[in-house]
C-alpha positions as CSV (number, residue, x, y, z in Angstrom):
1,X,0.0,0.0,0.0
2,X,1.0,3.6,-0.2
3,X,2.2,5.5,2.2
4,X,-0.3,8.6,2.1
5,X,-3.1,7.1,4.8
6,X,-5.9,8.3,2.4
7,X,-4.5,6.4,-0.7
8,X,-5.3,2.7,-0.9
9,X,-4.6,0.8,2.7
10,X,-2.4,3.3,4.5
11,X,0.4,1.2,4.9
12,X,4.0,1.0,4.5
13,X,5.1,0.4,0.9
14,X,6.2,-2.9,0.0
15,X,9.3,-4.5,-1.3
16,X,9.7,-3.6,-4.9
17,X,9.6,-7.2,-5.8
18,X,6.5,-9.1,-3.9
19,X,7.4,-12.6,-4.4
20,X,6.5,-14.8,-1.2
21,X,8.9,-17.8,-0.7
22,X,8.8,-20.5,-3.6
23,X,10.7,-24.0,-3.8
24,X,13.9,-23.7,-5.6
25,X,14.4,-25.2,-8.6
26,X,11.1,-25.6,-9.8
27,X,9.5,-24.3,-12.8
28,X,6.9,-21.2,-12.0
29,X,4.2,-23.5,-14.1
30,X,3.3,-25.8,-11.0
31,X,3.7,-29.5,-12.2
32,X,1.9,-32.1,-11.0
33,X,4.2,-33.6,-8.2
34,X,6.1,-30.8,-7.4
35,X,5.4,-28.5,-4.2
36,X,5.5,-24.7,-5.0
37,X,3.2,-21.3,-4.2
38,X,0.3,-20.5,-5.4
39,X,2.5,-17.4,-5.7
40,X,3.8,-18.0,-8.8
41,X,0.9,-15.4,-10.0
42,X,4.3,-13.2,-9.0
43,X,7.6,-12.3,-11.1
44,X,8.6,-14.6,-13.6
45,X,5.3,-16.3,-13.9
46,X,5.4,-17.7,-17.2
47,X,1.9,-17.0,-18.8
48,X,0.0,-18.5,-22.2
49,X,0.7,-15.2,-23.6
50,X,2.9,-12.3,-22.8
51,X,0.9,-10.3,-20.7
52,X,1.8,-6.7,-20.3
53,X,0.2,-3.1,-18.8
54,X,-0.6,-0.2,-20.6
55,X,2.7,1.9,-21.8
56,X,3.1,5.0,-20.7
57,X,6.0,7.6,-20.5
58,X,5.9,8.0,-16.4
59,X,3.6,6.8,-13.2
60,X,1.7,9.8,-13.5
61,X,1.4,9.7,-17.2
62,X,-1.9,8.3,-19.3
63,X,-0.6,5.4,-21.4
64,X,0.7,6.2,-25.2
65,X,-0.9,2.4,-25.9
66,X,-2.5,-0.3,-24.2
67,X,-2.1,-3.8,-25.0
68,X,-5.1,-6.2,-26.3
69,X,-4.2,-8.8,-23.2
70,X,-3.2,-7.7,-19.9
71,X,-0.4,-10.1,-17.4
72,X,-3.0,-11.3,-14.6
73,X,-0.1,-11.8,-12.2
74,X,0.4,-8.1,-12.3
75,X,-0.9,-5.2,-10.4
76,X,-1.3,-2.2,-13.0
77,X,-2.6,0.7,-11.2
78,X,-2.7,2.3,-8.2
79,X,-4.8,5.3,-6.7
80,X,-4.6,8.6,-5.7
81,X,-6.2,10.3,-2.5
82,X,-9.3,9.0,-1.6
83,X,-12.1,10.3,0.7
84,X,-10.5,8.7,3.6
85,X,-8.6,5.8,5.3
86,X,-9.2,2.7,2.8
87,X,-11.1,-0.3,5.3
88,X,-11.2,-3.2,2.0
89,X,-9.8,-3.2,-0.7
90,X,-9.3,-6.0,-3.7
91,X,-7.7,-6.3,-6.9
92,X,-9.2,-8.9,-9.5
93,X,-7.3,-9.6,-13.0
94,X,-7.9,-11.1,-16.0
95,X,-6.4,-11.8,-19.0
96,X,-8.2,-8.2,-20.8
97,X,-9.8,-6.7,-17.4
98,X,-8.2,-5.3,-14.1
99,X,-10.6,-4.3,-11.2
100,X,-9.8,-2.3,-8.5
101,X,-12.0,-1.5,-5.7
102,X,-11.7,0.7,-2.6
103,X,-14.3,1.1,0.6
104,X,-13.7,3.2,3.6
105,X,-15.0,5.3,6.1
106,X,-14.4,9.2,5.7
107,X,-11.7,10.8,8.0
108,X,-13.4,14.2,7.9
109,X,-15.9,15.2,11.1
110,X,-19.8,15.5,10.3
111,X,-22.2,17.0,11.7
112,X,-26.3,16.4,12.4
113,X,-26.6,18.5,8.9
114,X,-24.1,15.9,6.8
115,X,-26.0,13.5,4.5
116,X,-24.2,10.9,5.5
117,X,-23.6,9.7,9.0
118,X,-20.0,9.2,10.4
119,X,-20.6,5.2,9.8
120,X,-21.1,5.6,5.9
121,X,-19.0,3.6,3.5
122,X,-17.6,5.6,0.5
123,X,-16.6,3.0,-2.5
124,X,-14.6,3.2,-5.4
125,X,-14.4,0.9,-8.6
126,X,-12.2,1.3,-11.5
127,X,-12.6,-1.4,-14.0
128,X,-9.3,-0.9,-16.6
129,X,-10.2,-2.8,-19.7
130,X,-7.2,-4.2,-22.5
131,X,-7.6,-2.3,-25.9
132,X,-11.0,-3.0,-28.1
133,X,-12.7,-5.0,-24.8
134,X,-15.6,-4.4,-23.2
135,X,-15.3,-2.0,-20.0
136,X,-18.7,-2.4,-19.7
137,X,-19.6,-6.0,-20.1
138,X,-20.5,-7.0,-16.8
139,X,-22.2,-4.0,-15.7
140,X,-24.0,-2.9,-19.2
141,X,-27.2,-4.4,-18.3
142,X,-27.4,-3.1,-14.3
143,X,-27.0,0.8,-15.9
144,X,-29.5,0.3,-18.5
145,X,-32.2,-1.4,-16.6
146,X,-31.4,1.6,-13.6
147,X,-32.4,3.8,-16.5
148,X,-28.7,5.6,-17.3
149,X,-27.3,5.6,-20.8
150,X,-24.3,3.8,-21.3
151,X,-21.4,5.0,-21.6
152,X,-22.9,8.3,-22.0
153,X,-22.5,11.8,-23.0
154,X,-19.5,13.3,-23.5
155,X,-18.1,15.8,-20.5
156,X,-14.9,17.8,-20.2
157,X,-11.5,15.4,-21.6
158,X,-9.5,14.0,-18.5
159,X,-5.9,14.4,-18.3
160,X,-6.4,15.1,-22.5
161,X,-8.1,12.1,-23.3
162,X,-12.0,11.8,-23.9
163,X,-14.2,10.7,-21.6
164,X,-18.4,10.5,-20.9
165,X,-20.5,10.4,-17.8
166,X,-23.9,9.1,-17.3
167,X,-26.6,9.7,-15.1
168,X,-25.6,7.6,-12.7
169,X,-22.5,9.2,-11.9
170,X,-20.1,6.4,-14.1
171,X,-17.2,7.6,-15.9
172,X,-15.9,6.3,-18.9
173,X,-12.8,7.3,-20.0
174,X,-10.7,6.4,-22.7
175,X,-7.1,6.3,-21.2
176,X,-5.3,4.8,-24.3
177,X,-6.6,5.2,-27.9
178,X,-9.3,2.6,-27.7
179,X,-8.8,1.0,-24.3
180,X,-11.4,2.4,-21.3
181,X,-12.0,2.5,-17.7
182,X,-15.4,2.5,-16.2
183,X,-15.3,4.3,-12.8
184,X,-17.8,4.5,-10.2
185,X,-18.4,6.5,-7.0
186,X,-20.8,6.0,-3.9
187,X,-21.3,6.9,-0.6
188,X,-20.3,10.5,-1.0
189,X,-22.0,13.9,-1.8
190,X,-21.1,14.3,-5.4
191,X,-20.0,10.9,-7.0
192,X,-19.4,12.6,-10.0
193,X,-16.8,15.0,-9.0
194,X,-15.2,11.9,-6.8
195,X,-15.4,9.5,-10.0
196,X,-12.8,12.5,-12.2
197,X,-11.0,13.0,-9.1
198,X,-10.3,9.1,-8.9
199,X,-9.3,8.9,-13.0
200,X,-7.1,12.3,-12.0
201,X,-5.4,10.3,-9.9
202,X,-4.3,7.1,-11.6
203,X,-0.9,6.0,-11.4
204,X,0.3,3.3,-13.8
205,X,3.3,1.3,-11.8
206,X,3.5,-2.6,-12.2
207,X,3.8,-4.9,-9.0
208,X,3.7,-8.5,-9.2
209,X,0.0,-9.6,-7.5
210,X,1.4,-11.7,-4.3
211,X,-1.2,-14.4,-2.7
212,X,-0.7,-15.7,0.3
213,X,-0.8,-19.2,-0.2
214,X,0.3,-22.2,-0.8
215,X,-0.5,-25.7,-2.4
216,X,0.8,-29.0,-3.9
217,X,1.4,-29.0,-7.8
218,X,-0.8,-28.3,-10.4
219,X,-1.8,-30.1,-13.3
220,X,0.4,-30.4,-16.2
221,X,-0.1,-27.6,-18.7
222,X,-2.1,-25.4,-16.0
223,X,-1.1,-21.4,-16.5
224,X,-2.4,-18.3,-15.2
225,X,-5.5,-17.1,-16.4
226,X,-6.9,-14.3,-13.2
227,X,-6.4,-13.8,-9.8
228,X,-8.2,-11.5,-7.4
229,X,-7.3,-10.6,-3.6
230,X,-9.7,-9.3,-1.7
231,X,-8.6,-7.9,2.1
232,X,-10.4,-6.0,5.0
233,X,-8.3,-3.7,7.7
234,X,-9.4,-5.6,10.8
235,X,-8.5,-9.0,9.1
236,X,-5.0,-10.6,9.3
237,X,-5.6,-12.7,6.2
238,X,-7.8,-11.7,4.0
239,X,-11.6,-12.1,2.8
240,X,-11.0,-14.4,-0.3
241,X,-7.9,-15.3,-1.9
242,X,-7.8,-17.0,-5.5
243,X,-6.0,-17.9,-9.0
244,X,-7.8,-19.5,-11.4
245,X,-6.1,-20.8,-14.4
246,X,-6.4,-22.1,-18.0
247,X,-5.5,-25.3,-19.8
248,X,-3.2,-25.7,-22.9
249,X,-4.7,-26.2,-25.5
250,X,-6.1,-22.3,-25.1
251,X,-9.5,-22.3,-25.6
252,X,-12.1,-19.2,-26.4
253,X,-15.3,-18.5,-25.6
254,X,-16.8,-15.8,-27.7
255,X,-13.7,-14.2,-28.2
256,X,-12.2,-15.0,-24.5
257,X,-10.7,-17.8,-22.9
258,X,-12.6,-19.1,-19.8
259,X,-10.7,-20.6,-16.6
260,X,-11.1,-24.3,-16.5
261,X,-10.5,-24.4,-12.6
262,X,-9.9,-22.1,-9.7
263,X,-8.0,-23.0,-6.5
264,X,-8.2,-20.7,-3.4
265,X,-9.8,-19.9,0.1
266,X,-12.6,-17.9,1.5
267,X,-14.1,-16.8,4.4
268,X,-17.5,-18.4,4.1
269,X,-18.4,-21.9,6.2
270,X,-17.5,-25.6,4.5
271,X,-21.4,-25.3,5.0
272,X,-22.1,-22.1,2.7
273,X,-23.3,-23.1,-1.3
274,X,-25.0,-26.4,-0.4
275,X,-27.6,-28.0,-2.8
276,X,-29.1,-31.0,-3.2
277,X,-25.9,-32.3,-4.8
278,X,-23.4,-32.1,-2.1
279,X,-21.8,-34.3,-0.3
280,X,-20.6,-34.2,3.2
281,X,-16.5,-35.7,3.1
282,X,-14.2,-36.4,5.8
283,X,-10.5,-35.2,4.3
284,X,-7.5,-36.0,6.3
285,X,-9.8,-35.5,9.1
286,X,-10.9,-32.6,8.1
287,X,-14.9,-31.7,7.2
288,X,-15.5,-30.7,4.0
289,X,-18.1,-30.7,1.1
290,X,-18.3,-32.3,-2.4
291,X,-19.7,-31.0,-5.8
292,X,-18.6,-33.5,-8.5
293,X,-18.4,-32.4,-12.2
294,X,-21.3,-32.9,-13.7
295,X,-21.8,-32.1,-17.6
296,X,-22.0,-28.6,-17.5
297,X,-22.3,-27.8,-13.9
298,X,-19.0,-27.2,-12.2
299,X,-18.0,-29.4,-9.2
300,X,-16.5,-26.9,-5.6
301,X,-14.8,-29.1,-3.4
302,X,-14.2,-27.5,-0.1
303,X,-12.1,-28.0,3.3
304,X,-12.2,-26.7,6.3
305,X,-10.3,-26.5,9.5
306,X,-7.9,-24.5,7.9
307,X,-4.2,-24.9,9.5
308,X,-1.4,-22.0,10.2
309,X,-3.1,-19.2,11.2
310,X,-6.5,-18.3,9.7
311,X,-8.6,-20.8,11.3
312,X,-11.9,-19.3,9.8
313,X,-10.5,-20.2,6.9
314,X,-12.2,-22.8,3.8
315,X,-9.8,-24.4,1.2
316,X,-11.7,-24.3,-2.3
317,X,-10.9,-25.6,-5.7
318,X,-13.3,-25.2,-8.5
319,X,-13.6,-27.0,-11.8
320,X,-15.3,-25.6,-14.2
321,X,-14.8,-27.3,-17.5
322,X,-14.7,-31.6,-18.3
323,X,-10.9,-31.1,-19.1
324,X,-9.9,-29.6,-15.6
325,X,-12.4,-32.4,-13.8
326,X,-10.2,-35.1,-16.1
327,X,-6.9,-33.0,-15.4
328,X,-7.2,-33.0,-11.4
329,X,-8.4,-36.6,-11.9
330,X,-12.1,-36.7,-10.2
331,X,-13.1,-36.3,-6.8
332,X,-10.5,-37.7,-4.3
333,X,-7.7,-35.7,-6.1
334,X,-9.7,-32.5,-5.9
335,X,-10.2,-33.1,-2.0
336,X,-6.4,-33.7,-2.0
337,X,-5.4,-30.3,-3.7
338,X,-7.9,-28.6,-1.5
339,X,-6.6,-29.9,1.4
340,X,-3.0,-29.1,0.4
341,X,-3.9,-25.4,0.4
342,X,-1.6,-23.5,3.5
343,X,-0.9,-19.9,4.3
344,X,2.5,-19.2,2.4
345,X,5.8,-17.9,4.3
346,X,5.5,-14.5,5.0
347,X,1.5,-14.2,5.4
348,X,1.9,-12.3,8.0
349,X,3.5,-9.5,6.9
350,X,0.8,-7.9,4.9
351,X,2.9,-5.2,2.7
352,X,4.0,-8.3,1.2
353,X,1.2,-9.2,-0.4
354,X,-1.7,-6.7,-0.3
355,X,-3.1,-5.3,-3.5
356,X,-2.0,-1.5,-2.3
């Protein structure tokens, strides 16, 4: 995190370089057999594709040119000042989108005649997409049916590049010839004004995207497809932590490759997501829960007890494609690998691995 207390998390800046302890001598592509960390979502992470963030002549400079896939074990951007001290923050990636979103509290004093009370939560989204995708895709529908056009009409360039604001208060701002954000605002007076102070702000700086775990190898030909951290300030750990990766042979869908399976953990109950599927499993034990591939359904195997610190804790892997079911090889291996999940060296030294 930054250093400035109203900037994102308020805490000491990090090593330059946050890689958390891997074994030596290992490739970064986990291979089945071979222990390593989950980690490898850090430097030298050998993706399907080179990766890489928006080029740009300084920090504090918009990008001359932004690049059609984006490195998903890299954090891109970072934010200004905020309305206050930053309380949760998390950074999701994929191979064309980076999301960044900020909540807090504000450090100003009210009083009776404030709109909002002292315990209001401000929030801020920026949604950065890769050149000619979607910044809008997964929100499009929400805006529309809420009545505001999208993106909207055209307001006042930021930083000399165009941008458009709809009724709702969300930016749109082309920052690289034909690559967008999508900003949003709430929980303050004027969430437009906060939405262009927010895209003011942006600062382009790349830091490998540290998670604090661990596991036992993946499967053969398993690279990095997303990853997405998600921390509150009164948490030692974290809310959810998880990488989700592709298979080779790459495969599209409509123009974007979709994760075949997800490894992480969470902070709901081994109990949380039941249907009439599940299975109660005994791992190592360990309770846990069973969801087995079936045709198009995805199968969520999940273990609790969580050891080393986070005892509130649930170890997930999800599989959602018949290739990664066949890959991971069915249930009992599934239950293995989520039971293999730890808290990596170093997890308690947040500026290690904190989106910031």
């Amino acid at each position: 995190m930054a250093s400035d207390g109203n900037e994102t998390g308020g805490a000491a800046p990090a090593p330059d370089v946050e890689v958390l302890p891997a074994r030596r001598g290992r490739r970064r592509i986990l291979v089945l057999g071979a222990v390593a960390t989950v980690v490898a979502v850090a430097a030298g992470m050998t993706v399907w594709i080179v990766g890489r963030g928006p080029e740009s002549v300084g920090p504090g400079d918009p990008p001359d040119s932004a690049p059609t896939r984006f490195d998903p074990g890299q954090q891109l951007i970072r934010l200004g000042p905020l309305p206050g001290p930053a309380r949760q923050v998390s950074y999701t990636t994929e191979l064309d989108m980076h999301v960044l979103t900020v909540a807090g509290r504000p450090d100003v004093p009210f009083d009776r005649n404030d709109r909002y009370p002292p315990d209001s939560n401000w929030r801020v989204e920026v949604m950065m997409a890769a050149r000619d995708a979607d910044v809008h895709r997964y929100d499009r529908e929400y805006d529309e049916e809420a009545g505001w056009h999208v993106p909207g009409g055209s307001v006042a360039p930021v930083r000399g590049r165009p941008a458009r604001q709809n009724e709702g208060g969300i930016l749109s701002w082309e920052y690289a010839p034909d690559a967008w954000m999508r900003i949003s605002a709430s929980g303050v007076d004027q969430p437009h004004d906060l939405a262009r102070r927010v895209a003011e702000g942006i600062r382009w700086e790349t830091t490998p995207l540290a998670l604090p775990i661990q596991t036992m190898a993946l499967p053969d030909g398993a690279v990095l497809g997303g990853a997405a951290l998600r921390w509150a300030d009164d948490e030692s750990v974290k809310d959810y932590a998880y990488a989700q990766y592709l298979l080779k042979p790459i495969k599209d869908h409509d123009g974007s490759p979709e994760p075949d399976f997800m490894i992480g953990i969470s902070a709901q109950s081994v109990a949380d997501g039941r249907d009439n599927r599940t299975d109660d499993v005994t791992v190592s034990g360990r309770p846990g829960t069973a969801i087995d591939w079936a045709r198009t359904d995805p199968a969520v195997y999940r273990v609790g007890k969580f050891p080393g610190g986070c005892t509130e804790c649930v170890a997930e892997v999800h599989i959602m494609s018949r290739r990664a079911n066949e890959a991971v090889g069915g249930r009992d291996k599934a239950l293995k690998l989520a039971a293999s999940i730890r808290l990596a060296d170093g997890h308690d030294d947040p500026a290690r691995w904190r989106a910031r």
